[in-house]
N, C-alpha and C positions, 0 to 999 in steps of 0.2 A: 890714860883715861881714868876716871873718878870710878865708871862703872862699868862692871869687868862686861865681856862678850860673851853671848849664851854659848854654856857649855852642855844642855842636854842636847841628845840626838833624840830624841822626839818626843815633842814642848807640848805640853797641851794646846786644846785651842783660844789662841787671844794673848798666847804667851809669849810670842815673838818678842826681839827687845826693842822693837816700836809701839807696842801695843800700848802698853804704858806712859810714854814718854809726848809732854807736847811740843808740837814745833816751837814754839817760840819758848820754852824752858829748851830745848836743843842749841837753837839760837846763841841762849846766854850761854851755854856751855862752851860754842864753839869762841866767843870773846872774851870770857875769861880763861882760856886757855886750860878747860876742864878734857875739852874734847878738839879734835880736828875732823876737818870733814874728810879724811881719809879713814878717818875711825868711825864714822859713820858711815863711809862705803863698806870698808869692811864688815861692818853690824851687820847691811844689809844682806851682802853676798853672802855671806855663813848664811843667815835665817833662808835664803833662797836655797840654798844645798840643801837647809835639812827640809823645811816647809815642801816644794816644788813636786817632791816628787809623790807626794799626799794630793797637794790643794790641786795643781796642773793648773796655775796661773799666770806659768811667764812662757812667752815664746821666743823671744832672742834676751839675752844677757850680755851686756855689752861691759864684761870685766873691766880689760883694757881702757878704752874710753873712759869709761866711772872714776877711773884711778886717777885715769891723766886730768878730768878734771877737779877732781876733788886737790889733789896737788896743788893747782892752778888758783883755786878757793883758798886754800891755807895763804901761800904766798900773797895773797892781795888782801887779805887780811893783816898781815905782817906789815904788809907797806902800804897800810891807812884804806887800803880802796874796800871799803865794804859796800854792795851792793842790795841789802836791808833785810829783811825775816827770813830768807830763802835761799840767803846767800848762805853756798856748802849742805844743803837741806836735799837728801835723794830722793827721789820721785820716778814711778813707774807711768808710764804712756799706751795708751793702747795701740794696740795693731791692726789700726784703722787710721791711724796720725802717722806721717810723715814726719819721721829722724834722720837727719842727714846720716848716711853712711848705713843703713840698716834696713834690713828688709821691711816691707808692708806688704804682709799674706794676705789679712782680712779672715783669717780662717780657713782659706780657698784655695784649691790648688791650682783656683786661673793666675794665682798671683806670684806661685813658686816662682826665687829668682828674683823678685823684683825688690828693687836696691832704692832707697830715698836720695834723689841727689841733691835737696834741698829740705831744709827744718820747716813745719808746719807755723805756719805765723803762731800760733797758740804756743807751739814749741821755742820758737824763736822769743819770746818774751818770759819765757822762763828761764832759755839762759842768758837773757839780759839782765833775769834779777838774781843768779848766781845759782841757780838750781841745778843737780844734775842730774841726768836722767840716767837711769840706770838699765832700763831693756823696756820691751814691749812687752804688752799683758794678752791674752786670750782674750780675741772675741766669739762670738758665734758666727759662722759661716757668713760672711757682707753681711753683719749686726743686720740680720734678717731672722730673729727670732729672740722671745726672751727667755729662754732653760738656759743659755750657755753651754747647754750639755752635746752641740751639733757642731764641729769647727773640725778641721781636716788634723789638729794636735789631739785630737779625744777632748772630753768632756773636761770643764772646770768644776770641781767640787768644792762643798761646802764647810769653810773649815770649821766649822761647830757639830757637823757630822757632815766625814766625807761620803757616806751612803749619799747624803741629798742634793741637789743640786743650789749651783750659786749665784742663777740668775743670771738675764741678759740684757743688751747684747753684752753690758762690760762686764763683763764675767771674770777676768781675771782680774781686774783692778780692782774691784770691790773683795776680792777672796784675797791678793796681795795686803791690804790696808788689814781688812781685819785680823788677819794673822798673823800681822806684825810685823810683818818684813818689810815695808816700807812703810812710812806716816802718809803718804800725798800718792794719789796717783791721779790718771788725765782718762774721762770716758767722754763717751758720746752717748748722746739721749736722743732719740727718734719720736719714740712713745713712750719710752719709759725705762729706757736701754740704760739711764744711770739710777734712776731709783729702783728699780724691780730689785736690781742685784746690792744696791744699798740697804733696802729695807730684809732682804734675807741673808745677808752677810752681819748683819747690825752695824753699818758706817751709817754717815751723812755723804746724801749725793745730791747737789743741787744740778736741776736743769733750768739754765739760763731762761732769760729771753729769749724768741727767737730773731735774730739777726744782732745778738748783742754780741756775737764773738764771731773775728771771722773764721770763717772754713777752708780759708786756703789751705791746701796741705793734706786735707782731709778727704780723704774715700766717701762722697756722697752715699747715700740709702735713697731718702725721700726729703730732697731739698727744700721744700716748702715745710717742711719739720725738724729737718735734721740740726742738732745743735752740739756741742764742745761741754762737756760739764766738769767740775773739780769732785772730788772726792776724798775724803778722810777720818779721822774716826772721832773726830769732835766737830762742831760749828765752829768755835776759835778757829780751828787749824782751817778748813775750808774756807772760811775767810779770808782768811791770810793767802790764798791759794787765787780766790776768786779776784780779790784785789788786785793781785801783781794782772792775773788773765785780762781783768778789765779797765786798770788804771782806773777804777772810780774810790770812791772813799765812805768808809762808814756813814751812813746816816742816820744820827739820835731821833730817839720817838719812838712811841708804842703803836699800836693800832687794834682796836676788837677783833675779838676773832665768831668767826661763825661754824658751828657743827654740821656738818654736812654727812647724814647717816648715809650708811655704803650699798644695804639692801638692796632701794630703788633703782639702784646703776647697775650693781651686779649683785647673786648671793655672795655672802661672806661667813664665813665661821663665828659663829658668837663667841669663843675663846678672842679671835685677831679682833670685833669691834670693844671689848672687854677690857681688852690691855691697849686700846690705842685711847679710849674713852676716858680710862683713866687715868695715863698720862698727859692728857688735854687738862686736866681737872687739877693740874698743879699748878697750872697758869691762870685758873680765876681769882686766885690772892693778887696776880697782878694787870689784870685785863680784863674788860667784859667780854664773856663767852653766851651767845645766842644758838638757837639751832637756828636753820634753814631749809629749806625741799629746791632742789636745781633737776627737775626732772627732765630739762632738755640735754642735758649732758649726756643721759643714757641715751638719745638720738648717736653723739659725736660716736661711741661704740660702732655704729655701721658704716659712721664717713670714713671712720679711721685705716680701715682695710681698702678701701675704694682709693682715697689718697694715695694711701703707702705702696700697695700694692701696684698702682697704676705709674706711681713716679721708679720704682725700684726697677718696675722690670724697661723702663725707660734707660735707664742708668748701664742695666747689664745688658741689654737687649741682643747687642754684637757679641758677646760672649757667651749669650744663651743660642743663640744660633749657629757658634761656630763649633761649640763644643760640650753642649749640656751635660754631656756624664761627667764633666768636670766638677761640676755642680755634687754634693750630698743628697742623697734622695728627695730628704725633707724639704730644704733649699728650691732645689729644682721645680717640686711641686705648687712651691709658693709661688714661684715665679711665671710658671707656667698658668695660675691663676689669673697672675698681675696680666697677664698676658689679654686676659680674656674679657676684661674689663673697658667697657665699652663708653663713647667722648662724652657723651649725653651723662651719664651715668658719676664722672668727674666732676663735673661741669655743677650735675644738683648738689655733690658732697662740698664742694666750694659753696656755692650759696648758703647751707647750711650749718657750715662754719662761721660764715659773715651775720647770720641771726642771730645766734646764739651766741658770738661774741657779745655783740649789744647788748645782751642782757645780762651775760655774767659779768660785764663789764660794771653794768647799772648794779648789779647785787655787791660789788667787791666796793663802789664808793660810799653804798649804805653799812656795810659790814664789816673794812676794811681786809680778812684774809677769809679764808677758808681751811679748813682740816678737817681729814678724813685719813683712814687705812692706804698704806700706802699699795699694800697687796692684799686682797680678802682668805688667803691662805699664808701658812709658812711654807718654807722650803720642800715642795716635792721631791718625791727621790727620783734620782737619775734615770734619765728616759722614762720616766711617769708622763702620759699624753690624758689621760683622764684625772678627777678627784673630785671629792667630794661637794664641790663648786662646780661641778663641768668639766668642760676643755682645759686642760691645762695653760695654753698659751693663750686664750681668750680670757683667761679667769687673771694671768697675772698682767696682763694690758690693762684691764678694765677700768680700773679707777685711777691709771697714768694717763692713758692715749686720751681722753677729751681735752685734757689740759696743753697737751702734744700740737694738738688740732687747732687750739685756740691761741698759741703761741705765746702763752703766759709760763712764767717762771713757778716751778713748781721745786720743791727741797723733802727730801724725806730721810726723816732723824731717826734713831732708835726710839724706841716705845718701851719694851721691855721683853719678855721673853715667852712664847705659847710653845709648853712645855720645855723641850731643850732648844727648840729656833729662834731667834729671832723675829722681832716684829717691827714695821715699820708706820710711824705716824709721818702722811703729805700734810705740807702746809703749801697752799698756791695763795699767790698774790696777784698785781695787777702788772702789767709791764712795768720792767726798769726798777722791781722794790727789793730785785736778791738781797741785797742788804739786811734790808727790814727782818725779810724772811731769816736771815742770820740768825739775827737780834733774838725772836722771838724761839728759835732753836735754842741760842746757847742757856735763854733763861730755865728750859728742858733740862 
């Protein structure tokens, strides 16, 4: 190897030896023969021994496996078969996606025991394009919440300060990435389950379209939102991620962007509108930047619990009846809500969505994207249920879950830093523009 393997036993935060390194500079390492993707497994597991028992971001570790296929990487490189940016590239998956041979908790002890006996199609196309996956990441209890701090392994902390929490529901994939233990990992976005924990870890987390990826494989929440997202600590590399998941291909071109203040939707910290306003403000050397008012979106706010809620406890409903205290208090309670939630009551949050589709739909062809905070706070600390915004768990959906609701493709990049946390700027687009959405990230 060109460049030796971390040898401190405990790294600062961001110091991981992925943290620095991009996929596609890894790439070239591994065909000129700088590096093997055995040497890349190995990077990673070290960083996991020392990281893990800080961050609590991984729930199975799949050594053996990693080995044997990173092995398997080398040889097919030897004998011409390269399989293109990702081939020998490790990658952590949430524990809500199905890996053959490996359990899927969910966070939940209804799932102790359970064994994937089949790859999640999303999975299965990652090792078609030579990726390997190296264990499962923490989520929050059935990604029914965004602290990340509620899952039957304990709380996933924040590796910029582990006092605070790292966001959910993919909570360990966003705190794996930025710590540097792996480059790429796989979440799931609901409402906001891969930005929440992007924008307070400081990665890029894009949530698809919804139905642009399938969810075979995958542990349902709220299927009429539930979606597959990539994640990593640049736009490049998330590209490269989202590509192989979606088999589509960059698309050149710019598009204006519009400012969309956060106030009106939810309060927000004037520190998080301050540093996300003016990381927007780097991009008007190359785009026109307009403001906007989308006041019906703060409507989406109340469909978004009606929805989720009423589809979740759909999902569990046999498990909430057979054995609720299996369930985590919080969990339970949610569910026992979803519970309660009455046909008529679904019925209007669907039509509501379908209005105010039409019209942000009508705003995104005059303005082509939209940007805002991706969360109105930084990272609360661990089991913090209030702050200075409100509810904690309502305060960090807020300005995710309309876009959730609307089934538009939404990406949320680094911004910069409100005090020691991280900040996250959303960019949402129109269906089918992840790309675009890229585009306008890596120029960030």
């Amino acid at each position: 190897m060109s460049s030796s393997l971390p040898t401190r036993t405990a790294p600062p935060p961001g110091a991981g030896w992925f943290a620095h390194r991009s996929v596609a500079g890894l790439a070239a390492d591994l065909r000129a023969g700088r590096l093997t993707a055995r040497d890349l497994v190995a990077a990673a597991l070290a960083e996991i021994e020392r990281w893990d028992p800080v961050v609590n971001a991984f729930v199975t570790v799949d050594d053996a496996g990693a080995r044997r296929a990173a092995e398997q990487a080398d040889r097919e490189l030897a004998d011409g078969v390269d399989r293109g940016p990702l081939h020998g590239i490790p990658i952590a998956v949430k524990d809500l996606i199905d890996v053959r041979g490996l359990p899927t908790t969910a966070g939940s002890r209804h799932f102790t025991g359970a064994v994937a006996g089949e790859d999640a199609d999303c999975v299965r196309r990652l090792r078609a394009a030579g990726a390997i996956v190296l264990g499962k990441t923490a989520t929050h209890e059935i990604a029914l919440g965004p602290t990340g701090d509620r899952a039957a392994g304990g709380p996933t902390r924040n590796p910029h300060l582990p006092g605070h929490m790292a966001g959910g529901s993919s909570s360990g994939s966003a705190a794996a990435v930025a710590a540097g233990m792996v480059p790429l990992a796989l979440g799931t976005d609901t409402g906001g389950s891969v930005r929440v924990p992007a924008a307070l870890c400081g990665v890029v987390g894009l949530k698809p379209t919804h139905g642009a990826l399938s969810l075979h494989g995958v542990l349902p929440l709220a299927p009429s939102l539930d979606t597959v997202g990539p994640m990593a600590r640049t736009a490049a590399d998330c590209r490269l991620l989202w590509t192989v998941l979606s088999g589509t291909r960059p698309v050149p071109g710019t598009a204006p962007l519009a400012w969309v203040a956060p106030e009106p939707i939810h309060p927000t910290l004037p520190e998080v509108t301050a540093v996300v306003r003016a990381a927007l403000g780097d991009l008007a050397e190359v785009t026109e930047v307009t403001e906007v008012t989308v006041p019906e979106v703060a409507e989406l706010r109340e469909a978004y619990p009606v929805l989720q809620g009423s589809e979740a406890f759909a999902v569990h409903a046999e498990r909430f009846a057979a054995a609720p205290g299996l369930f985590g208090e919080e969990v339970r309670e949610r569910l026992r809500a979803g519970s309660e939630i009455r046909g008529w009551e679904y019925v209007r949050a669907r039509e509501l969505r379908d209005q105010v589709r039409a019209h942000v739909l009508g705003l995104l062809r005059r303005h082509g994207f939209l940007a805002l905070p991706t969360v109105p706070l930084p990272a609360p600390p661990v089991d913090a249920r209030t702050s200075a915004v409100g509810d904690v768990r309502a305060a960090l959906l807020s300005l995710t879950s309309p876009w959730s609701v609307l089934g538009l493709p939404a990406l949320s990049v680094p911004a910069g830093l409100a005090g020691e946390l991280p900040v996250g700027l959303q960019l949402v687009g129109p269906p089918g523009s992840e790309h675009r959405l890229l585009t306008i990230a890596e120029r960030l």
